[in-house]
C-alpha positions in Angstrom: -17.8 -7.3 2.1 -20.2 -5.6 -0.4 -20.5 -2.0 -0.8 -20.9 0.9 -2.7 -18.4 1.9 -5.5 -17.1 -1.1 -6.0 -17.2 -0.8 -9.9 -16.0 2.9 -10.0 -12.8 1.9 -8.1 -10.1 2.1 -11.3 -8.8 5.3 -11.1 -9.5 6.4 -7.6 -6.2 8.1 -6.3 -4.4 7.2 -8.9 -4.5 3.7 -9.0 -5.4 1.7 -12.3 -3.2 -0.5 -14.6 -2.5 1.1 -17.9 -2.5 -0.3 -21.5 1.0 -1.5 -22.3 3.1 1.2 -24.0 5.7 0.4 -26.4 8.8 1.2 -23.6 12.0 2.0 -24.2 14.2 -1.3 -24.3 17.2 -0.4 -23.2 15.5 1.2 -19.4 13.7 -2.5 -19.2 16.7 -4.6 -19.9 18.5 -1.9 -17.4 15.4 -3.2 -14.5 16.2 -6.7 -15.6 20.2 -6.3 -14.9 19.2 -4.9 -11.8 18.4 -8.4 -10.5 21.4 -9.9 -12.3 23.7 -7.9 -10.4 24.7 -9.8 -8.1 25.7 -12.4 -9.9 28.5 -10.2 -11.7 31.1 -13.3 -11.2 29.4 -15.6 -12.6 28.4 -13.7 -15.4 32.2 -12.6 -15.9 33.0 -16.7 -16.2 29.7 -16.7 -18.7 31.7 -13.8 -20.8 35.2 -16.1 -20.5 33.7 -19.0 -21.8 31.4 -16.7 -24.8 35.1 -15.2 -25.5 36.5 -18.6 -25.5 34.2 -20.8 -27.4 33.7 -17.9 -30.2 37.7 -17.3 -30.5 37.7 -21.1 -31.0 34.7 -21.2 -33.5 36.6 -18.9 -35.7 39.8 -20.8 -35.3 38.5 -23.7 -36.6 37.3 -22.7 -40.3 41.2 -20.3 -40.5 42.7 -24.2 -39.9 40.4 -25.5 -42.0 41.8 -23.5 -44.8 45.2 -23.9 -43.8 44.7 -27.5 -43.8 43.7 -27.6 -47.3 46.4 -25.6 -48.8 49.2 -27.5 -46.7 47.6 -31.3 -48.0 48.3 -29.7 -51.9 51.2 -28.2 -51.3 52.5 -32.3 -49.5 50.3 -34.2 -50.3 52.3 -37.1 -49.4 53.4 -35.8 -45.8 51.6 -36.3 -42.4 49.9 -33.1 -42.6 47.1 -33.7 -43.0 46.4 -36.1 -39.0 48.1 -33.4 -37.3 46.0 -30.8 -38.3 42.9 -32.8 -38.4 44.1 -33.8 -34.6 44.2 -30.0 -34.3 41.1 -29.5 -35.6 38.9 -32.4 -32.9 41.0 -30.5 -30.1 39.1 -27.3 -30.8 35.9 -28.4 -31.7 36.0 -30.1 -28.3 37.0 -27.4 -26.1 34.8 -25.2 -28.1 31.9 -27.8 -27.0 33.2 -27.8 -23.5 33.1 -24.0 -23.2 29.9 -23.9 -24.7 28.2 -26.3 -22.0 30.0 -24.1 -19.2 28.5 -20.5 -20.5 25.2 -22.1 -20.8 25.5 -24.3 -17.3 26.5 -20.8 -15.7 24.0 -18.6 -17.7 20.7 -20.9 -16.4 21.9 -20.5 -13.3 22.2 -16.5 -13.1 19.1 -16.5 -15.0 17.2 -19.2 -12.7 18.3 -17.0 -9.8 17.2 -13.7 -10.9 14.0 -14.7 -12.3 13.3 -16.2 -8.6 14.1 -12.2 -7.3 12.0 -11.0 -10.0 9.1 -12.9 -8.5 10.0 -12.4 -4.8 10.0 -9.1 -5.3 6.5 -9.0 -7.7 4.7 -11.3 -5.1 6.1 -9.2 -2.2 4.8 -6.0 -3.2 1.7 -7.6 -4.2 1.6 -7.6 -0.3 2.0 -3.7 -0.1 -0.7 -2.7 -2.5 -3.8 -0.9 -1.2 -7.0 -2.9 -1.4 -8.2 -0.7 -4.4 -5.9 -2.4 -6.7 -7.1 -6.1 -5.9 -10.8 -4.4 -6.4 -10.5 -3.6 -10.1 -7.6 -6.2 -11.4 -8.7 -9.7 -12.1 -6.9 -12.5 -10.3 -5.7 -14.4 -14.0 -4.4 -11.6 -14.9 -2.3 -11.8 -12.1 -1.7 -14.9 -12.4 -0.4 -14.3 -15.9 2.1 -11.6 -15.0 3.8 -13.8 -11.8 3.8 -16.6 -14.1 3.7 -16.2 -17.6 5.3 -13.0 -17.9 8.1 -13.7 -16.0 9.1 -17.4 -17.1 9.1 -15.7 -20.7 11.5 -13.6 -19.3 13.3 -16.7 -18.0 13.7 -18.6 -20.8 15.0 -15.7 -23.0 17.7 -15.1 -19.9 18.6 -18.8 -20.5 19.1 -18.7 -24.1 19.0 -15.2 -25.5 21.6 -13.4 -23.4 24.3 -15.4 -24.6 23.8 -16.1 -27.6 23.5 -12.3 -28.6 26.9 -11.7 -27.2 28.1 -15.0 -28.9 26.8 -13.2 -32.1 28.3 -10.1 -32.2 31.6 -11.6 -31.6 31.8 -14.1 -33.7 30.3 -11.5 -35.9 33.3 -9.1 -35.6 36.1 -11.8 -35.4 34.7 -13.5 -38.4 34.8 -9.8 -40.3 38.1 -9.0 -39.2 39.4 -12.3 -40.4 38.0 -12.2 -43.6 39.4 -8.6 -44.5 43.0 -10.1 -43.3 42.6 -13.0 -45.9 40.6 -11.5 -48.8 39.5 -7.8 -48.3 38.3 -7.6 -52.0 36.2 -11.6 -51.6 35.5 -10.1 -48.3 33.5 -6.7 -49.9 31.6 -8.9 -51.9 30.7 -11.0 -49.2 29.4 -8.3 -47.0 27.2 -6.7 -50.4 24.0 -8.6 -48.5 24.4 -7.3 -45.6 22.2 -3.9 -46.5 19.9 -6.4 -47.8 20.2 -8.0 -44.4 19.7 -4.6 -42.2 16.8 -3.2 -43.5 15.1 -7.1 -43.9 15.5 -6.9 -40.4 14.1 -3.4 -39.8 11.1 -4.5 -41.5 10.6 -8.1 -39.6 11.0 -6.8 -36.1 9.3 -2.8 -36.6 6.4 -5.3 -37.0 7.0 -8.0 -34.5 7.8 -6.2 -31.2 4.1 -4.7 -31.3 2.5 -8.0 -32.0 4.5 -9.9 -28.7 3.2 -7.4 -26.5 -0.4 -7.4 -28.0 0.3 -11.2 -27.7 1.4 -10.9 -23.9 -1.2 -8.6 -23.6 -4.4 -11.2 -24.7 -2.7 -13.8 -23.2 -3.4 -12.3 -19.7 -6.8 -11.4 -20.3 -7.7 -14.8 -21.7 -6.3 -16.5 -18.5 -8.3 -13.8 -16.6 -11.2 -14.9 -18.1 -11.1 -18.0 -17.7 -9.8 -17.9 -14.2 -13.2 -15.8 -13.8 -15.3 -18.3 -15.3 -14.4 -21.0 -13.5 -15.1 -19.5 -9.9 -18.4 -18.3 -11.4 -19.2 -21.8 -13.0 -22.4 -22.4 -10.6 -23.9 -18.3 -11.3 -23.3 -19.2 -15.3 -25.1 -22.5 -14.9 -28.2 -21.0 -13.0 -28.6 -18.4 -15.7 -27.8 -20.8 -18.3 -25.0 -18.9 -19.8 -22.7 -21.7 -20.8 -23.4 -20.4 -24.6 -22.4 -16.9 -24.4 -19.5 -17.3 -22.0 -18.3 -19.5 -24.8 -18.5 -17.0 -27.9 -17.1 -14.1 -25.1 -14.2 -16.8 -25.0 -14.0 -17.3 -28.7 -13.7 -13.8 -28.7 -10.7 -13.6 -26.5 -9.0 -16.8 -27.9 -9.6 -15.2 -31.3 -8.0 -11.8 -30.7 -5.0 -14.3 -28.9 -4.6 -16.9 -32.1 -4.2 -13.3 -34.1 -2.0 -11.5 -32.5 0.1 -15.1 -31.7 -0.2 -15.4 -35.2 0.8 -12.2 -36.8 4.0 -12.5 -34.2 5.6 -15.7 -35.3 4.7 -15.0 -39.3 6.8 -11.8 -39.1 9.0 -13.6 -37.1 9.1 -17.1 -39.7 10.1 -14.5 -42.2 13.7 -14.2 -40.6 14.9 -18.1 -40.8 13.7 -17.7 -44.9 15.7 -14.2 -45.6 18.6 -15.8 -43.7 19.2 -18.7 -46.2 18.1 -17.1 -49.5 21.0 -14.5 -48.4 23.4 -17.1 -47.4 22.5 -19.2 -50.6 23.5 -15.9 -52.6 26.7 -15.4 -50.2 27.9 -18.3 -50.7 27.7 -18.5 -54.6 29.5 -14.6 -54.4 32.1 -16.5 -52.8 32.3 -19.4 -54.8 32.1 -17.7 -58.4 34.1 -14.6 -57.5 36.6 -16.9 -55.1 36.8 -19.2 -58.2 38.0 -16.1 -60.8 40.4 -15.1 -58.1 41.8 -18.6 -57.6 42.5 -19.0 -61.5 44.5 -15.9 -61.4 46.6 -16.3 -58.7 44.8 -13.8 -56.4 43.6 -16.2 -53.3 44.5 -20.1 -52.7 41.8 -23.1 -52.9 42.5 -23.3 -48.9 41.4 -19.6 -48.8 38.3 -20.4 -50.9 37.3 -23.0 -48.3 38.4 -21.0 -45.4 35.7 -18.3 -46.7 32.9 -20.7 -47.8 33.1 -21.7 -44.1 32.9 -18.0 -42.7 30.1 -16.6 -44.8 28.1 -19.7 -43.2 29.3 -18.2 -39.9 28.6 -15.0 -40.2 25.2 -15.1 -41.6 24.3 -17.9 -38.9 25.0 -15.4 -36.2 23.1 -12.6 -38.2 20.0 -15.1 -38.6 20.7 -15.8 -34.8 20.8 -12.2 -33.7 17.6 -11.3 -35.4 15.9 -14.4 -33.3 17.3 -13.5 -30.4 16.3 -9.8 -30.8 12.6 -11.0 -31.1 13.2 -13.3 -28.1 13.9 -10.1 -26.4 11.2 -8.3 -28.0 8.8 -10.8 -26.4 10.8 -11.1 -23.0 10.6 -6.9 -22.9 6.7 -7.2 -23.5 6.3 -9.9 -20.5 9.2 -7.1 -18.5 6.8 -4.5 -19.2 3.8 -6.0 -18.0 5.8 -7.3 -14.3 7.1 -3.9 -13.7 3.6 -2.3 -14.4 2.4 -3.8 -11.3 5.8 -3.2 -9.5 5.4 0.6 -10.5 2.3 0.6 -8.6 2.1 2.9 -6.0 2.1 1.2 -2.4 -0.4 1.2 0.1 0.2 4.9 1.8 2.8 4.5 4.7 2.0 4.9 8.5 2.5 8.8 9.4 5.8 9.6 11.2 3.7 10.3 14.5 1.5 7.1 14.1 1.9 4.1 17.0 1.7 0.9 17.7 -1.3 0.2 19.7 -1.4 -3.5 21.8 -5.1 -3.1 23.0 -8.2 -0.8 22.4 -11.0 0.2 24.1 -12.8 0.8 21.2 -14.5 3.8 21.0 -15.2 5.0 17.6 -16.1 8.0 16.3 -16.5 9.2 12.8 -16.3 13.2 12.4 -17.7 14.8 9.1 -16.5 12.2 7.0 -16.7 12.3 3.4 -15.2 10.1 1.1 -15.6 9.3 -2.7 -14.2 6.1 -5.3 -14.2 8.8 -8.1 -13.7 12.6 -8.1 -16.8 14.0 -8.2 -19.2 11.3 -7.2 -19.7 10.9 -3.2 -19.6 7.7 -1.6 -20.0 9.7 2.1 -21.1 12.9 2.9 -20.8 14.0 6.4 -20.6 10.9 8.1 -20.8 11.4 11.9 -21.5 9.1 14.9 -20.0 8.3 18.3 -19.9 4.5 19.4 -18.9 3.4 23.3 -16.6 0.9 24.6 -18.3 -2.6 23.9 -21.5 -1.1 21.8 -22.9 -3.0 19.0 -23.7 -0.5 16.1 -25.5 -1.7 13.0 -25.4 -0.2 9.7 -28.7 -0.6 7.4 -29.6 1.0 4.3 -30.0 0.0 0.3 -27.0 -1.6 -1.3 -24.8 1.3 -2.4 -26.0 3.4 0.5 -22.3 3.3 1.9 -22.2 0.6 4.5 -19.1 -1.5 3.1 -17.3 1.7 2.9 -17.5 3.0 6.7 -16.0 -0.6 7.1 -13.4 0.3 4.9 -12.8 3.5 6.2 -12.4 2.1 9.8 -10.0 -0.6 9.1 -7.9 2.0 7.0 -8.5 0.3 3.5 -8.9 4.1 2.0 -8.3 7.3 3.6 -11.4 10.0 4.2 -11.0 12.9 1.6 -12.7 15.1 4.5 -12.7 14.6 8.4 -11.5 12.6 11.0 -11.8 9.1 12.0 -11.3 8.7 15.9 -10.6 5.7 17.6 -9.9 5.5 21.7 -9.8 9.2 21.4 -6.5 9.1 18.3 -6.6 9.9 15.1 -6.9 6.5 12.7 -4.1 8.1 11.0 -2.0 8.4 14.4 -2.5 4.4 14.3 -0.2 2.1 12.7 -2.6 0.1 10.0 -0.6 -3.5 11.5 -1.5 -2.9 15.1 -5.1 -1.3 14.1 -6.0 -4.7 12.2 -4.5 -6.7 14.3 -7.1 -5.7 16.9 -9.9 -6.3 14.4 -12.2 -9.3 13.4 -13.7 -10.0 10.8 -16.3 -12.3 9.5 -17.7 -12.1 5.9 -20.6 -13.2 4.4 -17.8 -15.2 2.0 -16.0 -17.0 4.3 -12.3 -17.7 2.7 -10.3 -20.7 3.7 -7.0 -21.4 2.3 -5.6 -24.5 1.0 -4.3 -25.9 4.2 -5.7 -27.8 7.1 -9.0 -26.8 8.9 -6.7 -26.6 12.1 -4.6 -23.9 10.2 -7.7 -22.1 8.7 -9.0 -21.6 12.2 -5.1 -20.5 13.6 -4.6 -17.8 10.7 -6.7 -15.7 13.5 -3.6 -16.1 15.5 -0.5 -17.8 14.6 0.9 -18.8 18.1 -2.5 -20.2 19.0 -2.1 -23.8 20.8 -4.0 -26.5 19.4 -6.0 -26.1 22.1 -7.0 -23.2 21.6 -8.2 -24.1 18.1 -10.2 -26.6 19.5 -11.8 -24.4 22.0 -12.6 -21.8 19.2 -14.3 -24.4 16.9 -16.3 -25.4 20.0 -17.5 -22.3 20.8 -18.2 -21.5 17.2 -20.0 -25.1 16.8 -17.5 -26.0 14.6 -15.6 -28.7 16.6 -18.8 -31.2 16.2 -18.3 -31.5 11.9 -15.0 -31.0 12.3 -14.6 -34.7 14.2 -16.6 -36.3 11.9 -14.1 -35.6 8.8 -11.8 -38.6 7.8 -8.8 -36.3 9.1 -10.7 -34.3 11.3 -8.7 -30.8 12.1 -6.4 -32.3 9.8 -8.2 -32.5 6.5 -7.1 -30.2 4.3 -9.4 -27.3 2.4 -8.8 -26.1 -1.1 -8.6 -22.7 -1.1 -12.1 -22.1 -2.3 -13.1 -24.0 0.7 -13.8 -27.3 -0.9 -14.4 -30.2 1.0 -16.8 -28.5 3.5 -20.3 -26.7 3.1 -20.8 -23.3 2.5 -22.3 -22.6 6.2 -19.7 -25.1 7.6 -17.1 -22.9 6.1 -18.7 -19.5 8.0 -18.4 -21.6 10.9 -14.8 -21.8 10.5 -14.3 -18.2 9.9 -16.0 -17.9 13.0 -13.9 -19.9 14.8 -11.2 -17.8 13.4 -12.3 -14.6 14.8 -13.0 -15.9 18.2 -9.3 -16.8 18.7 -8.1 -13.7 17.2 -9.8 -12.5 20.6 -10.1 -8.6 18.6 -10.9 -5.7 19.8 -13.3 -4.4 17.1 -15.3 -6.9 15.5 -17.3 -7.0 11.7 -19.8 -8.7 10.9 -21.3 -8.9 6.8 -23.9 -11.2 6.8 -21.8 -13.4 9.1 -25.2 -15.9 9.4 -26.6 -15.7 5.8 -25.6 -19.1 5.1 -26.6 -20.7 8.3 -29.8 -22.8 8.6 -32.5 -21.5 11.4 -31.2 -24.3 13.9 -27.6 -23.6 13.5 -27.9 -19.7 13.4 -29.4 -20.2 16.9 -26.3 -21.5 18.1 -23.9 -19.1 16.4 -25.8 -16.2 17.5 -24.9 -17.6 21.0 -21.3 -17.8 19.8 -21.6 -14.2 18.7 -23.2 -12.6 21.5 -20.0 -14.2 23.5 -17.6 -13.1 21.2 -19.2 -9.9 21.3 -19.0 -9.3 25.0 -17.2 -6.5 26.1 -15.9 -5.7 22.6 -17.4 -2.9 20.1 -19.1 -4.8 16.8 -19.9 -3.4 13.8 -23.1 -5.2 12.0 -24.3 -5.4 8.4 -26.9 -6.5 7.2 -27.6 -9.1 10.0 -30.3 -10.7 11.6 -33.6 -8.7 12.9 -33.1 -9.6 16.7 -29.5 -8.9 16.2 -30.7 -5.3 14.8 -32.9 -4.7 17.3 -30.7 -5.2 20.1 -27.8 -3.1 18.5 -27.1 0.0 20.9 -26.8 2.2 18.0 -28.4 2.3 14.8 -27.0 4.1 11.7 -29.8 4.5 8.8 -27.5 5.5 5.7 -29.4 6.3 2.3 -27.2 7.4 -1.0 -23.9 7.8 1.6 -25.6 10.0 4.2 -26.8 9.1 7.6 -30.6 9.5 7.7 -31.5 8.6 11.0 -29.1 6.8 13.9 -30.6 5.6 17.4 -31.6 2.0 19.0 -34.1 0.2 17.4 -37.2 1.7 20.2 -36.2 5.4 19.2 -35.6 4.7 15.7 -39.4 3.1 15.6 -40.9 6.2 17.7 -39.4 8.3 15.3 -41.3 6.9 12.6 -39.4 7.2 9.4 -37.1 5.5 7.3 -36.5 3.1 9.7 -40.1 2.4 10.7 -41.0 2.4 7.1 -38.5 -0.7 6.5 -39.2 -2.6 9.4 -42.9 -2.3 8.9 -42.3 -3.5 5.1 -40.5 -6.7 6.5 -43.8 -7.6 8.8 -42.6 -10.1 11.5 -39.8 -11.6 9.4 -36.9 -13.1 10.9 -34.2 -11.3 8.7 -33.6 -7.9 7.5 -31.4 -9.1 4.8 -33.2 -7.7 1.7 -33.0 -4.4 3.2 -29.3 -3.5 3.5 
């Protein structure tokens, strides 16, 4: 549907995405856990095997040592195989338990990044129609997809080997100060050097991953944009300035991509120039200590070893922290949209209706997109059982939004909305749509069969049925003619078939959703003269015995409406049939006279 307000929709009741803040981490990776919790036994087998393989990994370099010292103290004895068989028997098992945290780690990761978008796409299901109105479809698309598989693959990786770092970390520490406390000081003089290095890298990176995350979802909107609206840039011959609006966007992408992995580069480089200068500390003041007597060669090597460990695990920490950084951004940006504020819940007192008369009657409705500007003022009309009303007027002048109003889209800021005598709000939005059709001047198809575009009216529809509805739409005749007839299958921008052909179709959809109220927006603007005879046949059936709202239709379709509403700037001017309306002689005249003895009122509403 078109309508009025449809630009000034981004902060009406509340409802708008906001720029990405800079969040606090620790609440985000607190959401995360949330759909990690039920996998705490798993995750306590992950933390068995971190404990396992990290005990092992500092094992190794303490026998290592040993080894040495042992081999010059006998050097002819059979030292040296048994601990080197020692030595393969950890380094395998520490293999083996690294496979197994990582093995269990993708799955609890795999499994609550599948929640995490359950539970995104299902309450993209609960928002009100207002948020789809102002938030492009790519960027979306980037936050189900992108967003969350970053999320993913730091789950897979990150997790553990952050824990794996801080205790290898602390066991390599504690080791070192039981050996050598005084080699052990000098080892740990870089780590200042290392803390604030760090400070500095990620202070810079963590802005610069959401900024990243942040253009990386409004280049896939664009594009996701520009390639529905490739035949509107054609006709206008736009292909030149959609491309520098794209350079633009790719630009401010490639920058912010760019200043993110430079700061983040810098951490590999500070790692080994500080492990370079570690392990000469070691080696020069290890060698001074040896010559006196202080520490043994074994002890020397046992050290050289650890200072490699223990800035590895530093360098991997500081990787891992930008990981999360970047997973935190993509967090962010999911639990934006999951924040959003549902589409208002059905009163207490509201019920179920299973079939309605369908009288309809607005009461001084008002109604506005943005505080201050009106969409309605004072909207009042009465329509009977099985009338046809038809709303005309300018674009803007409100029509799409009565619509709206009726099917419970938005909610009148002022009046009542009556239908069969109850309050709209009295009626649960399910059952009130349920007993609505709806054709569009865009017919949408979805990328399934034509037999299951026409049964989305209703799902327990026979095939029968189908058939019958495509019939009596005019459908069933094109449909045959297909190589898979009601089997081919549509993209979901309708691909395959015509534009008219595809209104067809959405015809045939209403028609076996048998409604009770039925809209129409332009339902025959893309049907030839010949054809449009035919559907209007189809329509006054389907209209028979059930009220129908009309926009902007046909002139014998206007003329024959029962009632009339004339809306100008969101008031109703004038409202009568067509022979009142033209006695009157005003706005309605006026417009009709303007059109001579043309066959469409199109340009008019």
């Amino acid at each position: 549907m078109k309508g009025h307000g449809r630009s000034k929709i981004r902060h009406h009741h509340g409802i708008g995405m906001k720029t990405p803040e800079v969040h606090n981490i620790g609440s985000t990776l607190k959401r995360i856990w949330v759909y990690m919790a039920d996998e705490k036994v798993k995750f306590s087998f992950v933390l068995i095997a971190i404990v396992s393989s990290s005990a092992l990994s500092l094992l190794g370099p303490y026998l290592l040592g040993l080894t040495v010292d042992l081999v010059i103290a006998e050097p002819e004895g059979s030292t040296l195989l048994t601990m080197l068989t020692y030595l393969l028997l950890i380094y395998v098992f520490h293999s083996a338990f690294l496979w197994l945290q990582n093995y269990w780690m993708i799955d609890i990761a795999q499994n609550a990044v599948k929640k995490m978008r359950s539970h995104l796409f299902s309450h993209l299901q609960l928002l009100p129609v207002l948020f789809f109105q102002k938030m492009q479809q790519g960027e979306l698309m980037s936050r189900l997809t992108n967003d969350i598989e970053n999320v993913s693959r730091t789950l897979n990786t990150a997790v553990v080997q952050f824990v794996t770092s801080l205790l290898t970390i602390t066991g390599t520490v504690i080791i070192m100060l039981w050996l050598s406390p005084l080699l052990t000081i000098l080892t740990l003089t870089i780590v200042p050097v290392m803390y604030f290095g760090m400070k500095w890298i990620t202070k810079r990176t963590g802005p610069y991953f959401k900024k990243q995350q942040r253009d990386l979802g409004e280049v896939n909107g664009y594009v996701e944009e520009m390639f529905s609206g490739q035949p509107i840039i054609k006709m206008f011959s736009r292909e030149e300035q959609v491309i520098n609006d794209f350079e633009e966007k790719n630009e401010a992408l490639r920058n912010s991509g760019y200043y993110a992995q430079v700061y983040t580069g810098f951490i590999p480089k500070l790692m080994n120039m500080l492990n370079n200068v570690s392990f000469a500390i070691i080696v020069g003041a290890g060698g001074l200590l040896a010559l006196n007597g202080f520490v043994s060669i074994g002890i020397i090597v046992t050290f050289t070893t650890y200072s490699r460990q223990f800035t590895r695990p530093l360098n991997d920490l500081a990787n891992q922290f930008n990981m999360i950084l970047s997973a935190v951004a993509g967090a962010d940006r999911v639990f934006q949209v999951i924040d959003e504020k549902e589409e208002k819940q059905d009163e207490g007192e509201a019920v179920a209706v299973n079939r309605m008369r369908g009288e309809i009657a607005f009461k001084s409705v008002d109604f506005s997109y943005e505080d201050g500007q009106k969409t309605l003022s004072n909207i009042t009309f009465r329509a009977e059982p099985g009338q046809t009303v038809a709303l005309v007027g300018a674009t803007g002048a409100g029509k799409t939004t009565i619509i709206s109003l009726l099917s419970r889209f938005y909610e009148p800021e002022r009046g009542n909305i009556f239908i069969d005598g109850r309050d709209s709000e009295k009626i649960t939005r399910a059952s009130l749509r349920n007993q609505m059709g709806v054709v569009l001047q865009d017919a949408t198809m979805f990328h399934t069969t034509i037999r299951e575009n026409i049964r989305y009216g209703r799902l327990e529809a026979e095939d029968e049925e189908v058939i019958e509805a495509a019939k009596s739409a005019h459908a069933h005749e094109f449909i045959i003619n297909l190589p898979k007839g009601y089997d081919t299958v549509l993209d979901s921008d309708g691909k395959g078939v015509s534009h008219g052909q595809r209104q067809l179709l959405s015809i045939a959809r209403a028609m076996i959703a048998a409604p009770s109220l039925l809209i129409l927006d332009e339902a025959t603007s893309s049907i030839d003269t010949m054809t449009e005879m035919k559907i209007n046949a189809a329509l006054s059936k389907l209209m028979e015995g059930r009220t129908s709202f009309v926009i902007a239709h046909r002139l014998h379709t206007i003329r024959s409406a029962d009632l009339i509403l004339v809306l100008e700037e969101g008031r109703i001017i004038e409202q009568g049939n067509h022979h009142s309306l033209m006695e009157k002689g005003g706005y309605y005249a006026d417009l009709i006279q303007t059109q001579g003895s043309v066959n469409r009122v199109s340009d008019i509403t």
